[in-house]
N, C-alpha and C positions, 0 to 999 in steps of 0.2 A: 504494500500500500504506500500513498502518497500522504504528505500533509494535504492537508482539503484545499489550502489557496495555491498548489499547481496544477488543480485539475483543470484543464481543457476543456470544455465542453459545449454543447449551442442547442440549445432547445428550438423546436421547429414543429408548429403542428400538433400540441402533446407528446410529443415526443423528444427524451434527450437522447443527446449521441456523444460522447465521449471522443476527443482526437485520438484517431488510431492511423501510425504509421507505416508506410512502407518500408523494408530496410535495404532503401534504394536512395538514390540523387541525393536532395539535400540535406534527410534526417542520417542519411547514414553516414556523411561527409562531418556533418555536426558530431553527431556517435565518436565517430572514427577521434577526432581534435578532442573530445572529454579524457578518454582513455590515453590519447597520448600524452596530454599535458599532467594525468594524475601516472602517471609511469613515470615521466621525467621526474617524479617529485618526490620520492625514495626520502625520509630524513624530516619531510617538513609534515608541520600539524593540518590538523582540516582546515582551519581557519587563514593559513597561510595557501592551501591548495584552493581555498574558497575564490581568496581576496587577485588570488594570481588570472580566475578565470575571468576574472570582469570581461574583459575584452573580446571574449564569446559571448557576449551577450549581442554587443553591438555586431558581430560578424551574422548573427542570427537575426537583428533586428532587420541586418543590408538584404539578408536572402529573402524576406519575408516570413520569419519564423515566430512564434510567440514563445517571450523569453522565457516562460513558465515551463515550457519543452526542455532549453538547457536546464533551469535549475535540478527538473526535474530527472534529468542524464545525470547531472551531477551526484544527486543526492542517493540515486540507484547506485553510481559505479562506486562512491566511495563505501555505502555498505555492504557488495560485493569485497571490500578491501578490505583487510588487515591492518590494524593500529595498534601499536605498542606505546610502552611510558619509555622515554627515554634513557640511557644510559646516562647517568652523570658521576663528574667524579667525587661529587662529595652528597650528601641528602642538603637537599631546598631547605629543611625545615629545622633543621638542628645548624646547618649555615646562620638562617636566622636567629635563631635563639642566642646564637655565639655573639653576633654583634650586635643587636640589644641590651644584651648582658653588659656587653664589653664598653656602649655608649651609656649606659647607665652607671656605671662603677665609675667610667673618667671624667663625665662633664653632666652628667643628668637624663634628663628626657628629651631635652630638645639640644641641638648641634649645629656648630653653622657649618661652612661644606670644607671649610679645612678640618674643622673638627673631623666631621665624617672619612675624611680622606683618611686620616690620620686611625680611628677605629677601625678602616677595611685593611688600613699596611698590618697591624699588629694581629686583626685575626688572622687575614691572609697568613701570616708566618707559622701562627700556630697550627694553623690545617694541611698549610704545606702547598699552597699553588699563591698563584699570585691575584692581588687583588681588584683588576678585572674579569678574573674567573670569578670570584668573591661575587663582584656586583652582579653581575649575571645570573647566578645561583639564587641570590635573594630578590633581584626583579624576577625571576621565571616562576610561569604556572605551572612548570612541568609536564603541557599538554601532550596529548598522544601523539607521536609521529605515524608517519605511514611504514609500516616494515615492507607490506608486502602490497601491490597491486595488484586488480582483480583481471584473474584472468578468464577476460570471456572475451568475445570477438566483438565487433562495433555492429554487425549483425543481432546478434544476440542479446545484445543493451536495447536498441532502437525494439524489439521483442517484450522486452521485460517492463520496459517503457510502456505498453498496450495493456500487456497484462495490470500491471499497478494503476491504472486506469481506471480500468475496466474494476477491477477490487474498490477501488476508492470510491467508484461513484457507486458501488453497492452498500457501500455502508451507511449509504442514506433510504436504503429501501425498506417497502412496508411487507414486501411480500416477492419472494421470488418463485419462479418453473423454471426447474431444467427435466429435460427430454434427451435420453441416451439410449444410444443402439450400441451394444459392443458384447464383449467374449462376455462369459459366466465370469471371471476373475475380475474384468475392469468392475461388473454392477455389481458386485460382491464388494470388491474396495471401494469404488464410492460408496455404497448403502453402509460398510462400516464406517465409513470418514466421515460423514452425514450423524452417527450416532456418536462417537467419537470428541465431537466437538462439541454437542451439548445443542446443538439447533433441533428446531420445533419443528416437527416436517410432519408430511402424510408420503407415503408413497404408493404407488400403484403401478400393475403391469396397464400398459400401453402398446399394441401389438407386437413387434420383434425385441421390446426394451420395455422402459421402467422409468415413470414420470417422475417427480417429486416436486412438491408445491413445501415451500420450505418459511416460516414467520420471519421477516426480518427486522434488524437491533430498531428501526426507526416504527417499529409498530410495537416497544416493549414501553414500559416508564421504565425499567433500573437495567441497570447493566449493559447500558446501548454500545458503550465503546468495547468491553469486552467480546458482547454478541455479536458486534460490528467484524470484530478481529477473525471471528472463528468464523464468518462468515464469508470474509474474504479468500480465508483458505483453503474454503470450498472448490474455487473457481477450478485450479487445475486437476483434480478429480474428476470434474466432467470436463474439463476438452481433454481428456488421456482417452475418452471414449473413439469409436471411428465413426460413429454419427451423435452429435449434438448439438442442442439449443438451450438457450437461455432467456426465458421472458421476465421485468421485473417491474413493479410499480415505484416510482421511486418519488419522494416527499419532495416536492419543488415547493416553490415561496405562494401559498395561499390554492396548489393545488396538483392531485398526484400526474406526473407525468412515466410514460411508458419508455420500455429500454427493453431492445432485443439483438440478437446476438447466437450466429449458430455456425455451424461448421466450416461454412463457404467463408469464413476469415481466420479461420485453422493456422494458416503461413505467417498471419501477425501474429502468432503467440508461441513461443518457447515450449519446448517439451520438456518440462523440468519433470522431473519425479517428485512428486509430492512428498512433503517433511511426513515425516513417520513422528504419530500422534500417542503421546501416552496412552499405557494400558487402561487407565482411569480418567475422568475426563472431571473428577471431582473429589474431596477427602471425604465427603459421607459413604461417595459409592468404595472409596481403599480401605472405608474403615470397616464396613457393612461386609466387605468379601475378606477382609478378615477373619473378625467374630464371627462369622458362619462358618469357614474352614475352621476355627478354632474349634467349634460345638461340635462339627461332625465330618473328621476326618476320613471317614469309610463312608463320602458323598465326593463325586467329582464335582467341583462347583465353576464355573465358566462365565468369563465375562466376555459380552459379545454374541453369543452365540449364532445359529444360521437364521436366516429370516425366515418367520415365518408369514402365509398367504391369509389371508383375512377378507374369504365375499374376492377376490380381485387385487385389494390392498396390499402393500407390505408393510409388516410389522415386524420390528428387529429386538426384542427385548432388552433386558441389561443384563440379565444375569439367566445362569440357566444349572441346575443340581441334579446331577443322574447319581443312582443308584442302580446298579444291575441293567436291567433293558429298562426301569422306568423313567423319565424323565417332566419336570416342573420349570416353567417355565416363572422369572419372577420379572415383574414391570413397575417400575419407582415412577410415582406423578409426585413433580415435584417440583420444578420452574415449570411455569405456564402461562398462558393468555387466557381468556374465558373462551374464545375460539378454539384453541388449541384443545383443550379441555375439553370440549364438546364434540371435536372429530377423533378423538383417541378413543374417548368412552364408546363411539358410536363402532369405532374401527374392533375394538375390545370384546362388545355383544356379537360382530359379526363373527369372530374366531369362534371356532368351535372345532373338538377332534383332539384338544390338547390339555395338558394340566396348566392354568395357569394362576400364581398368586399375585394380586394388583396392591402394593403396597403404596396409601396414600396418607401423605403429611395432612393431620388433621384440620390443618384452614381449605382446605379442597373437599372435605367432606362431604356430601350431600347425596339426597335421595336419588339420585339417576344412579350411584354405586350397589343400588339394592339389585337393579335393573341387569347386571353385571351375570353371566352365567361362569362364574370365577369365583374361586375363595377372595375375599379383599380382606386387610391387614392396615388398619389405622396407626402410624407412628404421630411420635410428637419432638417435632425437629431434625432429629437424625435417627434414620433408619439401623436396628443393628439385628447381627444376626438372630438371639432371642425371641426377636419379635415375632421373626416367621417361623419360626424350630419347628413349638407343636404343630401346624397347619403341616410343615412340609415332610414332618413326619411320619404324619397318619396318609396322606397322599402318596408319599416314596413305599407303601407299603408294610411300615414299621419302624422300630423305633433306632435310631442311629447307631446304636450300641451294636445293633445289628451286624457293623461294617467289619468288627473284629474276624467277621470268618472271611470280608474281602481284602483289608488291607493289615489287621492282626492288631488296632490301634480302636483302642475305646474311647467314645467320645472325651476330649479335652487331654484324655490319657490322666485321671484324676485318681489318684489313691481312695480308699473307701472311707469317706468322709461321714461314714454313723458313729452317730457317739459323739463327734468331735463338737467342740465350741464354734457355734457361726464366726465367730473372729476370727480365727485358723481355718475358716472355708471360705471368706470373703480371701483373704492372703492369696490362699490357692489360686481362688477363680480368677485373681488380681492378675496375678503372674502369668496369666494365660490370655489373657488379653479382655478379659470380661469386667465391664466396670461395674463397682459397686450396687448401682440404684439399680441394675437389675441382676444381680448376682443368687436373688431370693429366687425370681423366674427362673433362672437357670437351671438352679438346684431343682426348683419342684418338676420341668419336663427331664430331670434326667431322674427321676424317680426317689428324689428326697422330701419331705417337708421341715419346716421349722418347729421347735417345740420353744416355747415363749414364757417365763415362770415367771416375767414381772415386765416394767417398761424399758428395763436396760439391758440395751443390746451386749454387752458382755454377759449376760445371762444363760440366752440362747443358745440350742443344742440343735443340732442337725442329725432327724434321724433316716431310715431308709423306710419307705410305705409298704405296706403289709402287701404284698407278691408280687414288688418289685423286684 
């Protein structure tokens, strides 16, 4: 992506169109002069590679070019590029310290410039260089230099140039469609990238491929920059497809204008391999596949799993826990739009054929979830494994303990905790990754209860239930 004041772009008709270049004649000439002068420049800061390009400006303004295109070359090739802190011979900050010191002990606070002269010879001797290296050290910010320039072709800039465009001006939409045709493996990575990021989507098959109509950050109230982000780096996920389109509504000033976008400009965009996205796309979902593996190691528990069809639709869940041939699919509602929320539940009733648990953060709650032909599981904040144990354990057939005869490992791996003081069982359950406030749940689906002899919890005894 771009900063928003170099984007390009011209509205025409309700429609906007973003400057997308050929990487030919003048952009590529422009391209070609960015990279050559940030190569020559090996040693100097950005601010120096900045202040150097002025003069592209005006060579761009003589072609007819808008200067917004170089900054925006600029600003692409240099983070393509590598910046280190420079080597120096002595630390900027202890230099200073030194002649501060050294001006306050011989004349005070303030100095006049033979003074000063006179504190840079005497530190200078003590540090051991001279005291023009001296003043240099304590004027310097120590900004980054360039170690290394980007190595990409002036082709490939003028490319990349399009691409962050094209991202940029999505970050103001309400609502995107892309449309792909390609192998099982491109709609398989997109549909994980898509869930991966955290974006609101519906998907569906659409004759030889697979639609998706996806909320965008400019249709949320919180989180627009971030939504914005993951939103952006969508885009090359669907052009890796061999046929695609992209349709978007996008927030103009006082009214939504339209943006499209499909294969037939494929040669303006880079074929970059898309950044490979955390296994987890949040700390509730790291923590939640956790404490589930923690409760019940003899369950394979998967995050991501394969989509499933829903009526037409696709639906990719978050998580998925086999036992033997059985399998429970589990689905977290939990950032949403009231939109959003209303085609999931709807996409949810269509499913049928499968185990699924619909775990929903209690401010989402409501009577359409009765509707639901699903077990549902109401958390409150963060989802943790506990929450869904009993459900998923009466569904997987039985009770987790079960796993000893597949994987020889009893839930939590918990020494036999009858008899013992709940103080010495909270410990345990501590150490295992189970916190406190539901360490009593824990206990009771794994077949213990609390025995209680007054209101203090060092009191309490943990015993095993009668044919457990």
């Amino acid at each position: 992506m771009l900063p928003s004041n170099l984007l390009v772009a011209r509205v025409r008709g309700g429609r906007v169109e973003p400057l997308l270049l050929k990487p030919e004649g003048i952009p590529l000439a422009i391209a070609s002069e960015v990279l050559e002068r940030i190569r020559g420049g090996v040693g100097k800061s950005r601010g120096t590679l900045l202040a150097e390009a002025e003069d592209l400006m005006e060579l761009a303004l003589e072609a007819g070019m808008d200067l917004r295109v170089v900054k925006a070359m600029l600003t692409l090739a240099l983070r393509a590029s590598r910046f280190e802190r420079p080597r120096l011979p002595l630390d900027p900050v202890r230099a200073r310290l030194e002649v501060y010191e050294a001006a306050a002990s011989m004349y005070g606070v303030a100095v006049t410039e033979g003074e000063r002269e006179a504190v840079l010879e005497r530190v200078a001797a003590r540090l051991g260089c001279s005291a023009q290296v001296l003043e240099e050290l304590i004027s310097s910010q120590a900004d980054e230099v360039l170690a290394e320039p980007p190595s990409i072709s002036a082709e490939e800039l003028v490319r990349r140039y399009n691409l962050s465009a094209v991202q940029t001006l999505l970050f103001r939409a309400l609502r995107l469609e892309a449309a792909v045709v390609a192998d099982g493996a491109t709609v398989k990575r997109l549909l994980r990238a898509v869930k991966l990021l955290g974006l609101l989507y519906m998907a569906e098959r659409a004759g030889r491929g697979v639609s998706i109509a996806i909320d965008g950050p400019a249709s949320l109230l919180r989180q627009t920059r971030r939504y914005g982000t993951r939103l952006a780096k969508l885009v090359p996920y669907v052009m890796q497809a061999e046929e695609w389109s992209i349709r978007a509504d996008i927030e103009g000033r006082g009214r939504t204008l339209t943006f499209e976008l499909d294969d037939s400009s494929s040669g303006l965009f880079p074929k970059l391999e898309p950044e490979l996205e955390p296994l987890f796309d949040s700390e509730l979902e790291r923590e939640f596949y956790r404490s589930l593996s923690a409760l019940a190691p003899g369950w394979t528990v998967r995050r991501e799993p394969e989509p499933l069809v829903a009526g037409g639709r696709i639906l990719i869940p978050d998580f998925s826990v086999s036992r033997g041939d059985q399998t429970v699919y589990i689905e977290i509602l939990g950032f949403w739009t009231r939109e959003y929320l209303e085609r999931k539940l709807e996409k949810l009733r269509e499913l049928r054929g499968v185990k699924v648990v619909v775990a929903v953060n209690e401010e989402l709650a409501c009577s359409s979830l009765k509707e639901l032909p699903h077990e549902v599981v109401v958390f409150k904040r963060r989802l943790r494994g506990a929450d869904v144990y009993p459900v998923l354990k009466r569904l997987l057939g039985g009770p987790a303990r079960e796993g000893a005869e597949e994987g020889g490992v009893a839930p939590l791996d918990l020494p036999d905790l009858d008899g013992k003081p709940l103080s010495e069982a909270l410990k345990v359950l501590k150490a295992r990754g189970v916190e406190e406030d539901r360490a009593v749940k824990v206990l009771e689906s794994l077949g213990y209860t609390v025995e209680w002899t007054s209101l203090d919890p060092s009191s309490a005894v943990v015993r095993k239930k009668r044919g457990s």
